[in-house]
C-alpha atoms as a printed R data frame, in Angstrom:
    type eleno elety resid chain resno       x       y       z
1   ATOM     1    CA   UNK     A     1  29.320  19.279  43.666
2   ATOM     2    CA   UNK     A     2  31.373  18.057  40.884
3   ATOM     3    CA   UNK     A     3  34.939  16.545  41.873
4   ATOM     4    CA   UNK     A     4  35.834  16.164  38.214
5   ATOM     5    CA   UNK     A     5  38.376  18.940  36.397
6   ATOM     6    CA   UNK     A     6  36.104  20.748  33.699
7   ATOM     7    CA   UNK     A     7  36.570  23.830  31.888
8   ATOM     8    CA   UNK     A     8  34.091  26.341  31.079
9   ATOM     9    CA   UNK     A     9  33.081  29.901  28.726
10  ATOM    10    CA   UNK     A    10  30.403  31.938  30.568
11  ATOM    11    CA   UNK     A    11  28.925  34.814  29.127
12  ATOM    12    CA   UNK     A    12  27.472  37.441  32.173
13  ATOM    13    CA   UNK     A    13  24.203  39.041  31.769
14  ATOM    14    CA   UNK     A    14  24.881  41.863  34.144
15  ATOM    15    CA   UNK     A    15  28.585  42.652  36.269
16  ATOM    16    CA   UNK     A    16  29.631  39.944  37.657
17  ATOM    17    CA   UNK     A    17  32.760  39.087  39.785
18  ATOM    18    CA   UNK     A    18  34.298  35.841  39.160
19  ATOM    19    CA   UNK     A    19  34.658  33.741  42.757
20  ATOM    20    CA   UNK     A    20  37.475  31.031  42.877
21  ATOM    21    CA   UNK     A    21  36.573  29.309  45.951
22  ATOM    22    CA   UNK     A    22  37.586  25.814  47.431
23  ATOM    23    CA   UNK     A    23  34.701  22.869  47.934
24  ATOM    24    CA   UNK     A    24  34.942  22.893  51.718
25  ATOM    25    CA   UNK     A    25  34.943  26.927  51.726
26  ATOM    26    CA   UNK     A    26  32.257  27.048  49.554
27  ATOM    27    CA   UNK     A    27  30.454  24.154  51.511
28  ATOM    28    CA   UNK     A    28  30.767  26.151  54.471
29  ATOM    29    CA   UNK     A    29  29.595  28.914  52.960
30  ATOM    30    CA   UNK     A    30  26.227  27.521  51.438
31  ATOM    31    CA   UNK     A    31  25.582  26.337  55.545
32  ATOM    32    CA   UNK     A    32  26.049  29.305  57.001
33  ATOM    33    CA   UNK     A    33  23.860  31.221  53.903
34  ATOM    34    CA   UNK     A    34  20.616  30.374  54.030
35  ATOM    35    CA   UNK     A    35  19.620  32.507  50.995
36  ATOM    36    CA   UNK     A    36  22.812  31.504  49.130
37  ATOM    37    CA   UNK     A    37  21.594  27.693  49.936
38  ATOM    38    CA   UNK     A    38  18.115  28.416  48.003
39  ATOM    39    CA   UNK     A    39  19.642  29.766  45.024
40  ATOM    40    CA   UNK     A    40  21.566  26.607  44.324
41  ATOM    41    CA   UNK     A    41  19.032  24.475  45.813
42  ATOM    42    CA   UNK     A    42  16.819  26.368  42.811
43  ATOM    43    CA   UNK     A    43  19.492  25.724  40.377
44  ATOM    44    CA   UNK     A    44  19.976  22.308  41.110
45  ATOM    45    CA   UNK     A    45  16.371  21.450  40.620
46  ATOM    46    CA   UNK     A    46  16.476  24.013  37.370
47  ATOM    47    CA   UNK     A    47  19.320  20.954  36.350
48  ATOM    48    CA   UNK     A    48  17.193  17.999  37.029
49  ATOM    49    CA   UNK     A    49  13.989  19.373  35.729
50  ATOM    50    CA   UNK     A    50  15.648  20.314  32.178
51  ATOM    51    CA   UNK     A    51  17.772  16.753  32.466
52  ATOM    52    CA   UNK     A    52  14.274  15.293  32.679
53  ATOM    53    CA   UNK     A    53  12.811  17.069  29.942
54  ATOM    54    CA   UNK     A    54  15.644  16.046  27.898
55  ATOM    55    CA   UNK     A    55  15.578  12.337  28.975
56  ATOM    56    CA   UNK     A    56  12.043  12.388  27.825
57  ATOM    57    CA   UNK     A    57  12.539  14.068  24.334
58  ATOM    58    CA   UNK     A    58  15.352  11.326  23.699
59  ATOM    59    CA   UNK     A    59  12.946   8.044  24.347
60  ATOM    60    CA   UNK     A    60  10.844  10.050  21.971
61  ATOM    61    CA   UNK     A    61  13.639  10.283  19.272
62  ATOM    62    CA   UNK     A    62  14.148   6.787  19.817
63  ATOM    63    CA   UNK     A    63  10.842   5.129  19.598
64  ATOM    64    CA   UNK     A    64  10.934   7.390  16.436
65  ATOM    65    CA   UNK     A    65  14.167   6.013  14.888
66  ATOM    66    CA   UNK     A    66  13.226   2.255  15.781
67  ATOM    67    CA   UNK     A    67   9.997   2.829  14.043
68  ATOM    68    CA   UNK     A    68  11.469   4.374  10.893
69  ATOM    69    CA   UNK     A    69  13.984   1.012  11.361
70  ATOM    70    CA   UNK     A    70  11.382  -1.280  11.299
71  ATOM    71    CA   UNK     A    71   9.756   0.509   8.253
72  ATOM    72    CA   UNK     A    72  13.094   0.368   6.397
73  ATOM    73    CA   UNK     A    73  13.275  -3.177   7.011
74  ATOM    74    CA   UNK     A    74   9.678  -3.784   6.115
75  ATOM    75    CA   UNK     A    75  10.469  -2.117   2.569
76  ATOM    76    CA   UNK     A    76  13.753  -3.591   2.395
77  ATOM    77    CA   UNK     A    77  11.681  -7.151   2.450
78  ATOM    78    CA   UNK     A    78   8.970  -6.426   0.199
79  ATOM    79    CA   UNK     A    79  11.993  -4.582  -2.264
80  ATOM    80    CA   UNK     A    80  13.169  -7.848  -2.246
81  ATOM    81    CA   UNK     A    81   9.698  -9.807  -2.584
82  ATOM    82    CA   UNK     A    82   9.186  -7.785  -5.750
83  ATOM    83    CA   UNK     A    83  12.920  -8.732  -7.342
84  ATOM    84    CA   UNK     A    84  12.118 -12.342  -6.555
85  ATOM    85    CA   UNK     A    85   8.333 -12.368  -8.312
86  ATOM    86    CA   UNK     A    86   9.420 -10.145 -11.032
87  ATOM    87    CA   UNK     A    87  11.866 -12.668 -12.785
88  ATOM    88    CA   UNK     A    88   9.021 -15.197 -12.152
89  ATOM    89    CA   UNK     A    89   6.090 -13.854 -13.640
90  ATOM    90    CA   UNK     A    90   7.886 -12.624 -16.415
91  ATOM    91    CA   UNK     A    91  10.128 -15.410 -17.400
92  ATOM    92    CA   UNK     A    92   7.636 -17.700 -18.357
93  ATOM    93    CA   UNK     A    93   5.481 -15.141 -21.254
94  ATOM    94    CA   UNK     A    94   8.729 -14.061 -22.431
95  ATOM    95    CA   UNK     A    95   9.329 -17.722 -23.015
96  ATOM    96    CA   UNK     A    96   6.110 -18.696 -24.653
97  ATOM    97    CA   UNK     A    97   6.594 -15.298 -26.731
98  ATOM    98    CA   UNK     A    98   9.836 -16.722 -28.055
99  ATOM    99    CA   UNK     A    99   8.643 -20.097 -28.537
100 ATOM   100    CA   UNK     A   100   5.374 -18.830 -30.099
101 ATOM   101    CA   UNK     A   101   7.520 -16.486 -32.457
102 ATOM   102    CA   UNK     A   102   9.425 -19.611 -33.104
103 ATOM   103    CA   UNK     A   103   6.184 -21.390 -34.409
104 ATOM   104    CA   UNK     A   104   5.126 -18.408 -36.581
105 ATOM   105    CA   UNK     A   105   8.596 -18.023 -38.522
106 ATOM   106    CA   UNK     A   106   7.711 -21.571 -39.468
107 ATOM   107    CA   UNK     A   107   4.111 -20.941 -40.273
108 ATOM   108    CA   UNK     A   108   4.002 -23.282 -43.017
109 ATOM   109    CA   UNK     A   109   3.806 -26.114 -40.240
110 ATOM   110    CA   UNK     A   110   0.795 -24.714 -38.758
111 ATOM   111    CA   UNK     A   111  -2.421 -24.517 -39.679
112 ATOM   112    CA   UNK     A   112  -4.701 -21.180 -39.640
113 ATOM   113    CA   UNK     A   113  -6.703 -22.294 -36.386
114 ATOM   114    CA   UNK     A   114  -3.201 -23.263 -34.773
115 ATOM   115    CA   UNK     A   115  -1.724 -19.781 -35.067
116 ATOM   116    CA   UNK     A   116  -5.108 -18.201 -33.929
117 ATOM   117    CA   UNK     A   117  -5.366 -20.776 -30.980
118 ATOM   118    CA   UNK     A   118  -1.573 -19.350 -30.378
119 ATOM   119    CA   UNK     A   119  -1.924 -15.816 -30.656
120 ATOM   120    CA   UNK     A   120  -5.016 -15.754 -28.594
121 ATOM   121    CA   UNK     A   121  -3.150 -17.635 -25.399
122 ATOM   122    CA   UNK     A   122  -0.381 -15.319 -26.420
123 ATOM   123    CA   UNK     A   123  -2.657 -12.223 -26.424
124 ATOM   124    CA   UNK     A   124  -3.832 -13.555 -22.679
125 ATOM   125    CA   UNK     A   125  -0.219 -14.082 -21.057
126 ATOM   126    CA   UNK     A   126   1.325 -10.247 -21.972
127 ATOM   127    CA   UNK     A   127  -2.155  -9.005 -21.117
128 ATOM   128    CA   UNK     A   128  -1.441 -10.652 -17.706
129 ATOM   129    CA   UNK     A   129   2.181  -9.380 -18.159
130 ATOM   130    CA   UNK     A   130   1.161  -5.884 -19.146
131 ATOM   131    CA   UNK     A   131  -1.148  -5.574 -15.757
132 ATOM   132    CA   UNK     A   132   1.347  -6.891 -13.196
133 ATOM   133    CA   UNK     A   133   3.624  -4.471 -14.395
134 ATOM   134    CA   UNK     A   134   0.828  -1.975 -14.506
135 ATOM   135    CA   UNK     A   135   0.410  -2.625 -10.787
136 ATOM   136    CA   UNK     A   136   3.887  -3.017  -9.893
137 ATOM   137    CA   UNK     A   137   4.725   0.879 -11.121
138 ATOM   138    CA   UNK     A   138   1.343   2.020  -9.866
139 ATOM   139    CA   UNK     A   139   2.448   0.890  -6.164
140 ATOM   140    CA   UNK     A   140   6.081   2.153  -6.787
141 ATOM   141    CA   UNK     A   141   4.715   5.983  -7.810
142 ATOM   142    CA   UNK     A   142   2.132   5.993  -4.501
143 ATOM   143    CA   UNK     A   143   4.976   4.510  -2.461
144 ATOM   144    CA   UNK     A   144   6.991   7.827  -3.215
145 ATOM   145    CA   UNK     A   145   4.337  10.678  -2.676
146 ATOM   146    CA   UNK     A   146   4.408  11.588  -5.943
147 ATOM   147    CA   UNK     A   147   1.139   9.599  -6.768
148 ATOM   148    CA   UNK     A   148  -0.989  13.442  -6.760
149 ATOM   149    CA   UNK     A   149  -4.581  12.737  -5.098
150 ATOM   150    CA   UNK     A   150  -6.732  14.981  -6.827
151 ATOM   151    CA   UNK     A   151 -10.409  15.119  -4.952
152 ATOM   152    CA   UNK     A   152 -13.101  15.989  -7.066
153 ATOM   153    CA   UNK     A   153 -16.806  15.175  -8.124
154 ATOM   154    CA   UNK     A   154 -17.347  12.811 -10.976
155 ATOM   155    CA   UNK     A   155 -19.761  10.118 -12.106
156 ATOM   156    CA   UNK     A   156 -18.477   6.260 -10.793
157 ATOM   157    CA   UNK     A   157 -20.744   5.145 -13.838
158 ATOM   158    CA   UNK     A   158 -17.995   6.454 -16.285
159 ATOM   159    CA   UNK     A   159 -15.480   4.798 -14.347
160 ATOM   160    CA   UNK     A   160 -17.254   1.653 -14.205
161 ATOM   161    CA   UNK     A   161 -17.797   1.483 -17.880
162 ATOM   162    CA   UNK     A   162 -14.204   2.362 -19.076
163 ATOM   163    CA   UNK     A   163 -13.091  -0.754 -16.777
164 ATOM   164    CA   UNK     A   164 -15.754  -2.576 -18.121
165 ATOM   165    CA   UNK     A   165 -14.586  -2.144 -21.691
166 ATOM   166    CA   UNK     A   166 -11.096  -2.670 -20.852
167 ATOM   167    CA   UNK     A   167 -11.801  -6.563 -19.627
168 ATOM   168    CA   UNK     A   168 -14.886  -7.217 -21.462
169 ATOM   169    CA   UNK     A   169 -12.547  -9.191 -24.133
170 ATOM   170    CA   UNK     A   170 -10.833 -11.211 -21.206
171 ATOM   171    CA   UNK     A   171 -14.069 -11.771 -19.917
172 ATOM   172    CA   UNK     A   172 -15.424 -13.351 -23.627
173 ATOM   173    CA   UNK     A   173 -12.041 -14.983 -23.951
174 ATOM   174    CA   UNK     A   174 -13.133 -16.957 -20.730
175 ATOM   175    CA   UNK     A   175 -16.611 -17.299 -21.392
176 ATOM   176    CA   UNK     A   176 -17.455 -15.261 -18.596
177 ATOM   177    CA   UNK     A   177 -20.241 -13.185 -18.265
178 ATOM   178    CA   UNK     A   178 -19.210  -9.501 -17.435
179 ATOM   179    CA   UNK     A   179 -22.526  -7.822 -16.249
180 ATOM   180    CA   UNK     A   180 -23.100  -3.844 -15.675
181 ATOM   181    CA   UNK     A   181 -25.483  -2.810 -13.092
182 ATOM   182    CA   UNK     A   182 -24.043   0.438 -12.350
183 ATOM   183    CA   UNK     A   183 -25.929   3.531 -11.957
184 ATOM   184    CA   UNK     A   184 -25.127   7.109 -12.624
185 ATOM   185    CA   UNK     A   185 -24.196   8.162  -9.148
186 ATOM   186    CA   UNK     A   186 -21.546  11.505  -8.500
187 ATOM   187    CA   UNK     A   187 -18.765  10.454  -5.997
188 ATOM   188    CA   UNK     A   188 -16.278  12.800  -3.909
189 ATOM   189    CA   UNK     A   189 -12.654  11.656  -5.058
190 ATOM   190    CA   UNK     A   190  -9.587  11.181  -7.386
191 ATOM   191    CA   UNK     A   191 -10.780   9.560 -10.738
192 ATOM   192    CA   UNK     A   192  -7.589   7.792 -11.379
193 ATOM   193    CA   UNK     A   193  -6.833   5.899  -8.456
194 ATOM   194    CA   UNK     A   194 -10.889   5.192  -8.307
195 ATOM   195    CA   UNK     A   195 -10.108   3.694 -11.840
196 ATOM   196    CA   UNK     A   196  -7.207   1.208 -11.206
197 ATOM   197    CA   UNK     A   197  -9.070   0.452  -7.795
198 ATOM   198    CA   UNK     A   198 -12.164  -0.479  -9.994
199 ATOM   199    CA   UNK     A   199  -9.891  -1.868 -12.777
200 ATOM   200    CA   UNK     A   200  -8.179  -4.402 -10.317
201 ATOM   201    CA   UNK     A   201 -10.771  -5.960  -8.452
202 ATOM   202    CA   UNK     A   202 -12.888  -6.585 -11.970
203 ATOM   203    CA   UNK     A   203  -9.751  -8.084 -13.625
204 ATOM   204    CA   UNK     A   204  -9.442 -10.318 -10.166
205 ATOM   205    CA   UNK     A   205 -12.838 -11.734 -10.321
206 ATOM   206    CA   UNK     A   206 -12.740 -12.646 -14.013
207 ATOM   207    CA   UNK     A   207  -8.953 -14.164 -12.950
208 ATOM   208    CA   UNK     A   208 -10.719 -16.406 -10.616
209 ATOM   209    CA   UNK     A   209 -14.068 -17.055 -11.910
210 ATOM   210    CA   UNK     A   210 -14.128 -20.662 -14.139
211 ATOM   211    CA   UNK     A   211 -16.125 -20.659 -17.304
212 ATOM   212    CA   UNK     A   212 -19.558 -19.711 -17.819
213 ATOM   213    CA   UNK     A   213 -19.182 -18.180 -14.811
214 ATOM   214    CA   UNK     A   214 -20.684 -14.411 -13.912
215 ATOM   215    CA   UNK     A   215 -19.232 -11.345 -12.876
216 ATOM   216    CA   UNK     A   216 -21.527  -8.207 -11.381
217 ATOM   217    CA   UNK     A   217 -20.560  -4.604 -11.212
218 ATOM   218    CA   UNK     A   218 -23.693  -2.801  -9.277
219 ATOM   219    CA   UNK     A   219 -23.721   0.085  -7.162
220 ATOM   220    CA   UNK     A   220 -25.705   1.703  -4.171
221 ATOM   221    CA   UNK     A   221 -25.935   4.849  -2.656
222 ATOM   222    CA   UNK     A   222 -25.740   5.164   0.957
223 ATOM   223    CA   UNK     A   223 -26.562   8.516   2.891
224 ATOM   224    CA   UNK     A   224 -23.272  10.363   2.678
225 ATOM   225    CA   UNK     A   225 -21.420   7.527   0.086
226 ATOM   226    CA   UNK     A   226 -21.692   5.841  -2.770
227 ATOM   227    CA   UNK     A   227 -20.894   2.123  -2.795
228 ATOM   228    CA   UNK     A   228 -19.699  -0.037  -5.806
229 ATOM   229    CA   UNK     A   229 -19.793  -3.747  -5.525
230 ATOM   230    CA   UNK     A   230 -18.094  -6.260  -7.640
231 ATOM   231    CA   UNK     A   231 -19.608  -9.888  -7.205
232 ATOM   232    CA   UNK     A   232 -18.379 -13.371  -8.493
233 ATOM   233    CA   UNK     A   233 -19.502 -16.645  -8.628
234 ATOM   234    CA   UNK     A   234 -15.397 -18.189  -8.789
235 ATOM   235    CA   UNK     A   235 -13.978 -20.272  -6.583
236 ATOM   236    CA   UNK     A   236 -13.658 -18.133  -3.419
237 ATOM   237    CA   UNK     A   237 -11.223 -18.129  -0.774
238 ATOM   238    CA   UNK     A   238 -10.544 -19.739   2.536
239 ATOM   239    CA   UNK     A   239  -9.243 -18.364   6.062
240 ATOM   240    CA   UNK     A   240  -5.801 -18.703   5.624
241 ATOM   241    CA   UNK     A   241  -6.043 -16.581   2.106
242 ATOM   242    CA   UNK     A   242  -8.293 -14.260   3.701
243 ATOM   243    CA   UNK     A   243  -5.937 -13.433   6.173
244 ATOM   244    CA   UNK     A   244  -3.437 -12.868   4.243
245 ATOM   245    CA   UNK     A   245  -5.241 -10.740   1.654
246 ATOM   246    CA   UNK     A   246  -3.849  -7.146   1.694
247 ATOM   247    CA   UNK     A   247  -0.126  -8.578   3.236
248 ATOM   248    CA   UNK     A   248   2.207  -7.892   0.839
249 ATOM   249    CA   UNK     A   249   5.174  -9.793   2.861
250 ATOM   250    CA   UNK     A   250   2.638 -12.929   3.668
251 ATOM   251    CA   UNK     A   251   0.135 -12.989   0.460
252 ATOM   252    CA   UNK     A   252  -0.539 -16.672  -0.771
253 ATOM   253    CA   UNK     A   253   0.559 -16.350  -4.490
254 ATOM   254    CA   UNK     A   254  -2.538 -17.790  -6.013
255 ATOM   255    CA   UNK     A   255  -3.629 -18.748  -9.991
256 ATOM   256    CA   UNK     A   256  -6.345 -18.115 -11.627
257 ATOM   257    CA   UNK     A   257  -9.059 -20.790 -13.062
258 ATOM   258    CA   UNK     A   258  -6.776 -20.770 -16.194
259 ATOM   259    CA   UNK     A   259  -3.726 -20.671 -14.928
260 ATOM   260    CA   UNK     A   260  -3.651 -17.023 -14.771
261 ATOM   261    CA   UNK     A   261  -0.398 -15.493 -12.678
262 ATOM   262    CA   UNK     A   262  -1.224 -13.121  -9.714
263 ATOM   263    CA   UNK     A   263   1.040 -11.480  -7.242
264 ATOM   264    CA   UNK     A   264  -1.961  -9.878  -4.808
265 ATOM   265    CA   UNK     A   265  -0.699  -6.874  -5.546
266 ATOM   266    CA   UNK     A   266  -3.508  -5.484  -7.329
267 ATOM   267    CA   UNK     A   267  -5.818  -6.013  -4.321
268 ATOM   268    CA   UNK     A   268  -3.595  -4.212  -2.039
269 ATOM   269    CA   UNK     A   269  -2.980  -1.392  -4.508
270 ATOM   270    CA   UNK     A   270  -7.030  -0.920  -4.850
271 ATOM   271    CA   UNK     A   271  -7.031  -0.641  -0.789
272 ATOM   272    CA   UNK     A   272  -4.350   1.436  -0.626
273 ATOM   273    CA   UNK     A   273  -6.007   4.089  -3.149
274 ATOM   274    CA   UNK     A   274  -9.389   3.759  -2.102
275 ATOM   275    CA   UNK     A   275  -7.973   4.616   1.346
276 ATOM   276    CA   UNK     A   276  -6.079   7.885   0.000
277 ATOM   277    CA   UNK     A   277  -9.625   8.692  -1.687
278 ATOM   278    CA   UNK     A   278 -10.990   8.978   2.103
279 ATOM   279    CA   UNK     A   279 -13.085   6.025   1.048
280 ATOM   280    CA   UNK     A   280 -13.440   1.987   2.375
281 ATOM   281    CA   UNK     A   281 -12.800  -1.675   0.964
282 ATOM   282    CA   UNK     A   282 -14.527  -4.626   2.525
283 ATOM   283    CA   UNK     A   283 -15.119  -8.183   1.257
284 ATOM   284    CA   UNK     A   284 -17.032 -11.610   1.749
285 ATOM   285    CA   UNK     A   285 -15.867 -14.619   0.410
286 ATOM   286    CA   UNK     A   286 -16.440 -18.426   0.761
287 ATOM   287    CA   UNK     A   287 -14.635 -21.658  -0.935
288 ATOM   288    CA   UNK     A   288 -16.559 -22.304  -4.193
289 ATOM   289    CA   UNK     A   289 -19.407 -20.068  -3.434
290 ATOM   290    CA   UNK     A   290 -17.484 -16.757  -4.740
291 ATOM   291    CA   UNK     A   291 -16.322 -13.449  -3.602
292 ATOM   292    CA   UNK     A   292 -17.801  -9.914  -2.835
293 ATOM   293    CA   UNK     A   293 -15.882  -6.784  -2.700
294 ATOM   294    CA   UNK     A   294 -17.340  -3.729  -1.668
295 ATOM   295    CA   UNK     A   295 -15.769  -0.207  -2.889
296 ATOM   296    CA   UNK     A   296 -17.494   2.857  -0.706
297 ATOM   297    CA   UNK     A   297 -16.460   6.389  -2.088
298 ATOM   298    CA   UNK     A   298 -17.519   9.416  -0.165
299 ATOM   299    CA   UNK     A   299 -20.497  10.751  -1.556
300 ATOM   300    CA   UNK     A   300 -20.544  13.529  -4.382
């Protein structure tokens, strides 16, 4: 059957003669045997049937390896997202820092509302700083596994209100009106991630709310969840942003009313986690009518 030299090591699992026999010999011999014929007709189809088998398990390997290839290259482009907005969003505090430290050595020029006026939009632009970077090793940790989900029952009021307190200042700062509606409710997941989910999509609605504007935290309980809701009266968001909203490699980099800096990250980090938690993010928006995000947490 096979023309080509080879060499071969067999190992016998009984006593066995050895049979050196020529191709037409042996041809002749499978003819005129019809039981000797079914053996290697039983073989041969033994062959192709474990050929198969392995033919299959090898497109298997390979869809496998081209997925893992296209993964590799999506994280090689985001990697490389990140090293181009880094430099960006933190070249232009450090710069302000420096000039504003400038101003302050030479404080003699400046009068007491001048340096409070400064330190105050100083304050603002590493608190902006101090969050993207926040994010930034947040989504680096759960990108490695080592981001622990630990599932438990806890009140969403006490997350609600430490997140409150955190951006009730920003919220002031911006004349904004940070309103808590919350209710004491138990929830079934990780407190931590539920807290820089809730911390994220607050800080995001006072970034793009203008002045005098309003921002809602209320919540609602459903029959086996719990869902939080954090409502804005800001400028909104069209199709195209929409789209793009939770797409790292296509996200529209957007600014706040005030100029505030935003990657998107924090939006796609609260999906992310809310996800791990078992748990769902929705949203409604509109151009200059506001936004709606919707947290649901499986139910305590």
């Amino acid at each position: 059957f096979h023309t080509k030299k080879r060499n071969a090591s067999v190992t016998a699992v009984e006593d066995t003669c050895l049979l050196k026999i020529g191709q037409a010999d042996f041809r002749n011999h499978v003819r005129n045997n019809p039981e000797v014929k079914t053996l290697v007709l039983e073989s041969l189809i033994d062959t192709i049937v474990q050929k198969n088998k392995l033919e299959r398990e090898l497109a298997v390997k390979n869809e496998q390896i081209q997925k893992q290839k296209e993964d590799l290259e999506k994280a090689i482009r985001l990697k490389d997202r990140f090293f181009a907005l880094i430099p960006h969003d933190l070249r232009s505090p450090l710069s302000s820092l420096s000039s504003y430290l400038n101003l302050l050595i030479n404080s003699n020029i400046l009068s007491k509302k001048e340096i409070s006026d400064y330190a105050s939009d100083l304050k603002s632009s590493l608190n902006n700083v101090n969050e993207m970077l926040d994010n930034m090793l947040n989504w680096a940790v759960s990108k490695t596994d080592e981001w622990q989900i630990d599932l438990k029952e806890f009140d969403i009021l006490n997350s609600v209100n430490r997140c409150v307190a955190l951006y009730q200042s920003a919220a002031e700062q911006k004349n904004i009106e940070l309103v808590n509606r919350c209710e004491s409710q138990k929830v079934y997941a990780d407190e931590l991630s539920a807290d820089v989910a809730i911390r994220n999509l607050i800080s995001n609605a006072i970034k793009f709310t203008p002045g005098k504007g309003k921002v809602e935290i209320f919540s609602k309980e459903n029959e086996d969840s719990v869902s939080l809701f954090v409502k804005d009266n800001g400028v909104g968001m069209d199709d195209k942003v929409k789209e793009s909203l939770f797409k790292m490699e296509s996200f529209q980099y957007l600014r706040g009313t005030e100029n505030e800096k935003g990657t998107g990250l924090g939006l796609i980090l609260a999906r992310e986690f809310i996800l791990k938690n078992g748990g769902e993010l929705y949203f409604e928006s509109s151009p200059g009518k506001g936004s709606v995000f919707q947290l649901v947490f499986p139910k305590g």
